[in-house]
C-alpha positions in Angstrom: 40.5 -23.2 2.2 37.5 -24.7 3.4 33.9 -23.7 3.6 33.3 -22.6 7.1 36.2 -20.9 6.8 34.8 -18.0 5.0 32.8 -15.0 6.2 30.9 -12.7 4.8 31.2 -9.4 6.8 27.6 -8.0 6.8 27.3 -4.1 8.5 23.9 -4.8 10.3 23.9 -2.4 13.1 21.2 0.0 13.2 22.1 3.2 11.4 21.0 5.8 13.7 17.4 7.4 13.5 18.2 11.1 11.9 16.8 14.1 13.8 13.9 14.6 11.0 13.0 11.0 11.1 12.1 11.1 14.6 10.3 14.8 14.6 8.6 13.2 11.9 7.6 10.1 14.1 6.4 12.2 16.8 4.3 14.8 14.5 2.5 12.0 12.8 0.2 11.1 14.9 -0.5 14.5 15.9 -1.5 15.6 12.7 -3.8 12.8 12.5 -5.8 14.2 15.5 -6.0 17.5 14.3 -7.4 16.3 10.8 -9.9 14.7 12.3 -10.7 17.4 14.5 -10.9 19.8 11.5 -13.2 17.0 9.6 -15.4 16.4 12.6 -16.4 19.6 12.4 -17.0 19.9 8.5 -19.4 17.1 8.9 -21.1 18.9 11.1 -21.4 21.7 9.0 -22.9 18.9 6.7 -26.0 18.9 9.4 -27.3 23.0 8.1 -27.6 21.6 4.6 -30.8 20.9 3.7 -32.0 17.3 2.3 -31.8 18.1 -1.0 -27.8 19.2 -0.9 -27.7 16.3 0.9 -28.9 14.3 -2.0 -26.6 15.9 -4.4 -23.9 15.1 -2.3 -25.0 11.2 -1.9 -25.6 11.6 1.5 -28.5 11.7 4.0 -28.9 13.2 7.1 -28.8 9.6 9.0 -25.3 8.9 7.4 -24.0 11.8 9.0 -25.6 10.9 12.5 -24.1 7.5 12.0 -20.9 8.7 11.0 -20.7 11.6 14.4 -21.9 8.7 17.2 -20.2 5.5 15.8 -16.6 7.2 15.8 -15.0 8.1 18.9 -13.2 11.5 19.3 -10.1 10.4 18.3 -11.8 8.8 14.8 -11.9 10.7 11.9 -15.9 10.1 10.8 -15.1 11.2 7.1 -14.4 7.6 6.0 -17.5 6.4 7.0 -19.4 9.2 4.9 -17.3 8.5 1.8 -18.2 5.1 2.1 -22.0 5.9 2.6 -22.0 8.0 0.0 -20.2 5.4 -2.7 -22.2 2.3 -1.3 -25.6 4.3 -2.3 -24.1 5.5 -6.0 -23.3 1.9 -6.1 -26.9 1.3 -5.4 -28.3 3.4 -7.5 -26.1 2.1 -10.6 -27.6 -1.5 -10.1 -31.1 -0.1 -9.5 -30.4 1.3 -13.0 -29.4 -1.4 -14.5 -32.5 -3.5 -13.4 -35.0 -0.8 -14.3 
């Protein structure tokens, strides 16, 4: 028997998409726009704290302005505050160390 003339029989047809994979697929993206809908509006909740909550929370006021007007409807904003928030403990950690 020569080389070419084995095959190796190899099952790639798609299997089919099951009924909960592709509920799944639709919902996704879905539920992405409602949590960001239901974080958009904690942030803005964020805006009747005063400055010194604010603080203790490692955010100011313009990080939360930033945050509402540089993400579109769609965005969730809340990324952009966590990052705020851990850029200026950051901040303050090397200020510490320098002092």
């Amino acid at each position: 028997m020569r080389m070419i003339d084995q095959t190796l029989e190899l099952d790639c047809a798609k299997q089919p998409v099951s009924v909960s994979a592709r509920l799944a697929g639709i919902l996704a993206p879905l539920a992405a726009l409602f949590r960001g809908y239901r974080n958009r509006r904690a942030i803005n909740g964020l805006t009747e704290l005063d400055d010194y909550q604010l603080r203790d929370i490692g955010l100011t006021r313009a990080d939360i302005a930033s945050a509402l007007l540089t993400s579109t409807f769609f965005e969730d904003p809340s990324p952009q505050l966590t990052d705020s928030a851990r850029r200026r403990w950051r901040l303050s950690i090397f200020r510490s160390y320098i002092d």
